[in-house]
KELONU-249751 format. One line per 8 residues: number of its first residue (from 1); their letters; for each residue x, y, z of C-alpha. Coordinates in Angstrom, 1 decimal, m for minus. Example, Ala and Ser with C-alpha at 12.3 -4.5 7.8 and 13.67 -1.06 7.14 Angstrom:
1> AS> 12.3,m4.5,7.8  13.7,m1.1,7.1
***
This chain:
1> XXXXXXXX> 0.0,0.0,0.0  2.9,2.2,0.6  4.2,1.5,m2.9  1.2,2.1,m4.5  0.6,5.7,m2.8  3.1,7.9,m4.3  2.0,6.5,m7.7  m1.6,7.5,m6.7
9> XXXXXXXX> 0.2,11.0,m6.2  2.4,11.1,m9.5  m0.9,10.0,m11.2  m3.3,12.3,m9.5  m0.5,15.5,m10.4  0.0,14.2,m14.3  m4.1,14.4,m14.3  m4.0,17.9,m12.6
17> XXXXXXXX> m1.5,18.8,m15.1  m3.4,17.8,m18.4  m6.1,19.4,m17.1  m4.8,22.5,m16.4  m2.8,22.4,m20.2  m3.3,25.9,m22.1  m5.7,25.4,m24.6  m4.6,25.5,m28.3
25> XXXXXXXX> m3.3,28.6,m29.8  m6.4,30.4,m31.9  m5.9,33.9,m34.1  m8.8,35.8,m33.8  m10.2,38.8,m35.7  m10.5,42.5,m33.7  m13.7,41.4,m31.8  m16.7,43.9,m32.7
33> XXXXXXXX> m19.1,44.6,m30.6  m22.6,44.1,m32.7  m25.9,45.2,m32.1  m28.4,42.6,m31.5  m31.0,44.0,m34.1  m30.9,44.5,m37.3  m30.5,48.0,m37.5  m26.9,47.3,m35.9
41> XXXXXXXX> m26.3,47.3,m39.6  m26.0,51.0,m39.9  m22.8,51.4,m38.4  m21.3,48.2,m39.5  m21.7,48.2,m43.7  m24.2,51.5,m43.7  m26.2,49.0,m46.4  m29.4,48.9,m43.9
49> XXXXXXXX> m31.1,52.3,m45.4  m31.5,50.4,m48.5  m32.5,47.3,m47.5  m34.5,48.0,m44.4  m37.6,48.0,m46.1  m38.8,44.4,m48.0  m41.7,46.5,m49.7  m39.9,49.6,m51.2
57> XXXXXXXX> m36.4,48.8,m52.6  m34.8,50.3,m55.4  m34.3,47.9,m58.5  m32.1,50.3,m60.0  m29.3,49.3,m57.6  m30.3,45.8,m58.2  m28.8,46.0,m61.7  m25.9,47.7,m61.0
65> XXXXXXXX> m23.0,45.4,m60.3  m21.6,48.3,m58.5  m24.2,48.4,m56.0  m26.8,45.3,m56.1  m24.3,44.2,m52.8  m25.9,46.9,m50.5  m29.6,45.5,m51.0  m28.0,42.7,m49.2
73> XXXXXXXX> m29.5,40.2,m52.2  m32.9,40.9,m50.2  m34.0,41.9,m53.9  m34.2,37.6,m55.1  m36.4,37.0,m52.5  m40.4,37.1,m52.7  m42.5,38.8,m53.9  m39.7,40.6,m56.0
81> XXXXXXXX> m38.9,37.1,m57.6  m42.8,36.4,m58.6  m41.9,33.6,m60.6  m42.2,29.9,m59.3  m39.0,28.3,m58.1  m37.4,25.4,m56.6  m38.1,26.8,m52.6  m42.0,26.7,m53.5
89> XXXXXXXX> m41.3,23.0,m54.5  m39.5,23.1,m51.3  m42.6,24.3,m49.4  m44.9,22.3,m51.1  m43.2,18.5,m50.0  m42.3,19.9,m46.3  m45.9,20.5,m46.0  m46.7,16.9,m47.1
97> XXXXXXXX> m44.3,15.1,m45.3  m45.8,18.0,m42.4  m49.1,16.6,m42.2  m48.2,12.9,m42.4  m46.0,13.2,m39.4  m48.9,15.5,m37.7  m51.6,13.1,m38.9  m50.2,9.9,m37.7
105> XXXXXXXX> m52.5,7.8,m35.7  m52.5,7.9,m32.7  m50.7,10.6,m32.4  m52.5,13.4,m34.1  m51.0,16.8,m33.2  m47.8,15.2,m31.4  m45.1,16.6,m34.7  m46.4,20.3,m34.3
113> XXXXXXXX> m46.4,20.2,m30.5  m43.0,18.9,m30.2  m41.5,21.5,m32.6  m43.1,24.3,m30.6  m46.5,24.9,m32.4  m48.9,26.3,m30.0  m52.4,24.3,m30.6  m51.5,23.0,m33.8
121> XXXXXXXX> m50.6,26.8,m35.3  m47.5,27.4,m36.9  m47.5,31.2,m37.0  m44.6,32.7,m35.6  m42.6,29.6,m34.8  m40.1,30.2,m36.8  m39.3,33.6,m35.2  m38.7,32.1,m32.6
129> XXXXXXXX> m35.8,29.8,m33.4  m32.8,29.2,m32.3  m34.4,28.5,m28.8  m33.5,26.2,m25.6  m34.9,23.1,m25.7  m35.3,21.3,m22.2  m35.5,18.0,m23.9  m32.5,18.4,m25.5
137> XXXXXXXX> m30.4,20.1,m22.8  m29.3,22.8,m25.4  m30.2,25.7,m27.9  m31.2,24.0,m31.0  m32.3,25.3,m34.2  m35.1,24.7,m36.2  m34.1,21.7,m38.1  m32.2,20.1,m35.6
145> XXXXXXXX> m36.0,20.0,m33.3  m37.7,18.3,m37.0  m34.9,15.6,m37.1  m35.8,15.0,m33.2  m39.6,15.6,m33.8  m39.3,13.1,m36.8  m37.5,10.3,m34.8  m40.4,10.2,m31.9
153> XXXXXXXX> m43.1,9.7,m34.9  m41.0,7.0,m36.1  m39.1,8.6,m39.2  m35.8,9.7,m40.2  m35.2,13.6,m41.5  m31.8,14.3,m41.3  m30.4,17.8,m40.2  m29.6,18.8,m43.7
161> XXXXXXXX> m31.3,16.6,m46.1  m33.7,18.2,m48.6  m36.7,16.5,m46.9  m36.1,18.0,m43.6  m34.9,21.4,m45.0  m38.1,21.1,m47.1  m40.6,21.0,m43.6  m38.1,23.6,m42.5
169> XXXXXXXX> m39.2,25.6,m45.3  m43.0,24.7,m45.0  m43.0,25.5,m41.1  m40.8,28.8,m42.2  m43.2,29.8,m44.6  m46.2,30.4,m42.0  m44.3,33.5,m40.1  m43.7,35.1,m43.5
177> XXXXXXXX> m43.7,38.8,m43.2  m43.4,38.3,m39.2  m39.9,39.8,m37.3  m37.5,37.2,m35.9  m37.1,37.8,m32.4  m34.8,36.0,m29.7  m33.7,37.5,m26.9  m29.9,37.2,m26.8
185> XXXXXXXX> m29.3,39.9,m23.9  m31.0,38.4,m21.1  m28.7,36.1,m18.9  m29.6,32.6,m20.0  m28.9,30.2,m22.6  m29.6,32.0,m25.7  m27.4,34.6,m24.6  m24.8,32.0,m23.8
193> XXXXXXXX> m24.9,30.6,m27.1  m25.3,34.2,m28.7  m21.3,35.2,m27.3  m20.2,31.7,m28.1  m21.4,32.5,m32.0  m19.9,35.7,m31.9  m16.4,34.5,m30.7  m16.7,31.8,m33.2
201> XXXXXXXX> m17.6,34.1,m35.7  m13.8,36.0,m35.6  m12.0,33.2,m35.2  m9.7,32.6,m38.0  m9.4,28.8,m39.5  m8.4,26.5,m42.0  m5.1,26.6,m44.6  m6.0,30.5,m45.8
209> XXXXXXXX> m6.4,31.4,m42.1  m10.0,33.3,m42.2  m12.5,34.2,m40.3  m16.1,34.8,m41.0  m15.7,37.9,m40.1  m12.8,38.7,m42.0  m15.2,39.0,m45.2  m18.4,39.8,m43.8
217> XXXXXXXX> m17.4,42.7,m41.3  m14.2,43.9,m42.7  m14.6,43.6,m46.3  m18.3,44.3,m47.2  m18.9,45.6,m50.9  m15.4,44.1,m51.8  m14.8,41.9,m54.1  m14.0,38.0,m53.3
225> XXXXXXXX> m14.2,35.1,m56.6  m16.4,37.1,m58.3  m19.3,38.2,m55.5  m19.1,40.9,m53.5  m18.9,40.4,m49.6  m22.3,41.3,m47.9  m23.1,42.2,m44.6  m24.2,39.7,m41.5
233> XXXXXXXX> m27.4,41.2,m40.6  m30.5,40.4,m41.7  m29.6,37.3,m43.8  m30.8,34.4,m41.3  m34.6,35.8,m42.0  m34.5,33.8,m45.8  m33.3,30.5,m44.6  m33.6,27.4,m45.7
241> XXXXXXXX> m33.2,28.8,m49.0  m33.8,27.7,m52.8  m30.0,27.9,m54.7  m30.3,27.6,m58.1  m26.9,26.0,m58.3  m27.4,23.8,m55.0  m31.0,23.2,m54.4  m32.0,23.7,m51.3
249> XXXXXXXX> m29.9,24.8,m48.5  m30.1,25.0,m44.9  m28.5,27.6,m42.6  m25.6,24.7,m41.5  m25.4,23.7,m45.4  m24.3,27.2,m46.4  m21.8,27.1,m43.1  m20.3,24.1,m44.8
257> XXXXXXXX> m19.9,25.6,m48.3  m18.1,28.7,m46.9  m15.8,26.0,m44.4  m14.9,24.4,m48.0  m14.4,27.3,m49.6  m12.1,28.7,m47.3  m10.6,25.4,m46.6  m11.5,24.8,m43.3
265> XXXXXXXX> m13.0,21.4,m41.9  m16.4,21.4,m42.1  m18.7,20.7,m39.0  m22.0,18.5,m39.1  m25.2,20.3,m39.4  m26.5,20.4,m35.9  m22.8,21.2,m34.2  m22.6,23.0,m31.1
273> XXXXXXXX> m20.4,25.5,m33.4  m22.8,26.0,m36.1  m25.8,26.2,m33.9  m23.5,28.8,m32.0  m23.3,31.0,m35.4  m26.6,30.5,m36.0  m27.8,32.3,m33.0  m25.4,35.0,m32.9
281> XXXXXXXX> m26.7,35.9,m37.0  m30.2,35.3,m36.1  m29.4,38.1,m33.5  m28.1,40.2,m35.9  m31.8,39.5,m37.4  m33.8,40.5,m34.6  m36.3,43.2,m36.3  m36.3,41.6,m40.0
289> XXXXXXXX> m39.2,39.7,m41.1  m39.1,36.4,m42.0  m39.2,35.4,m46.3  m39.6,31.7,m46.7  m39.2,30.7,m49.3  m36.4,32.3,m50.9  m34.3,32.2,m54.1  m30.8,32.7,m54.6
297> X> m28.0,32.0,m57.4
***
């Protein structure tokens, strides 16, 4: 017993030791201190007078190449884009696969009650999202509660798939014209999350060493591979959202595409990280009203 006790110790300190290991080295962007509301966009890109209002923009910016970046692509989206497109498709199989889910026997109701719906009505939901779920332990977003909401009615949607995007877009589509609003200053988890996102958001990553928020805060209505950089706010309000060169694409999908792009390791849709970004953008959002579904190139 003797023997055994100072290697208790020397193990004990080695554990104490790893433990208390610096974490890795991370470069980080000059940390900006956003406004939670959309209108924080004034003093970051000064894009927001133009885009501010869904109802009255000007489409002779939208032609100019010059300028198109500072109605913040809000001019693809409905009812500018009148035409039919792939996110009405979109809308039109999530609310299928909605109601069988909804409808099942048994169980009528169950699906829209376990993704928030109050008696059955959809109407604002999405607003509401990201939120804390005390089922899940954690802030989750909207597609991550219809994969879990799926699973208890017996059927696999997979954070990311077209078929859960698609009742992502259905559900989305019934708080049209309604402001997102989460409250990310109040002590709690949301808030929690919402400084997570934003640390997240500057840190730089992958072989080129970038940040999300070394395009879209420092070089708005700049050039990058033939776009030009557009500004955080107000963006999270048009998601999931028909691409015409990807189909349909989630919040976490388009998080992906830019981790490739930069080359950076992507994250599975539903990670802490990306949920993390999610609420810190849909903060930035607070005040814009919802447009689902949406169109972009």
């Amino acid at each position: 017993m003797k023997r055994a006790l100072p290697l208790l110790l020397l193990l004990a300190a080695t554990a104490q030791a790893a433990t208390s290991a610096p974490a890795p080295y991370r470069q980080f962007d000059p940390m900006e201190d956003y406004l939670p509301h959309v209108k924080g966009d004034m003093s970051l890109s000064g894009s927001y007078k133009h885009w501010k209002d869904p109802a009255n923009l000007d489409w002779r910016m939208a032609g100019n190449p010059e300028e198109n970046w500072k109605l913040n692509w809000k001019f693809m989206d409905p009812p500018f884009n009148a035409s039919v497109h792939g996110g009405h498709f979109a809308a039109d199989r999530g609310e299928e696969i909605f109601h069988e889910l909804n409808r099942k026997a048994g169980r009528t109701g169950k699906f829209a009650t376990c993704l928030g719906a109050r008696k059955g009505n959809l109407k604002g939901l999405r607003s509401q999202y990201p939120m804390y779920r005390k089922d899940l332990r954690h802030v989750a977003g909207l597609e991550e509660v219809i994969e879990h909401c799926a699973a208890k009615e017996g059927r696999e949607l997979q954070n990311g798939s077209y078929d859960n995007s698609a009742v992502s877009v259905y559900v989305a589509s019934q708080s049209t014209g309604m402001p997102i609003k989460i409250n990310v200053t109040s002590a709690g988890p949301l808030k929690s999350a919402y400084e997570r996102g934003r640390k997240v958001f500057h840190a730089r990553a992958g072989r080129i060493n970038l940040a999300c928020s070394s395009c879209h805060t420092y070089q708005i209505g700049l050039h990058l591979r033939g776009t030009v950089v557009t500004t955080p706010y107000g963006d999270v309000a048009h998601y999931p959202v028909y691409r015409t060169r990807y189909q349909l694409q989630s919040l976490h999908l388009r998080f992906i595409e830019c981790n490739l792009a930069t080359r950076t390791q992507p994250l599975k849709p539903g990670s802490q990280a990306y949920t993390d970004i999610e609420v810190f953008l849909t903060g930035l959002t607070n005040g814009y009203p919802v447009s689902v579904p949406s169109e972009r190139d």
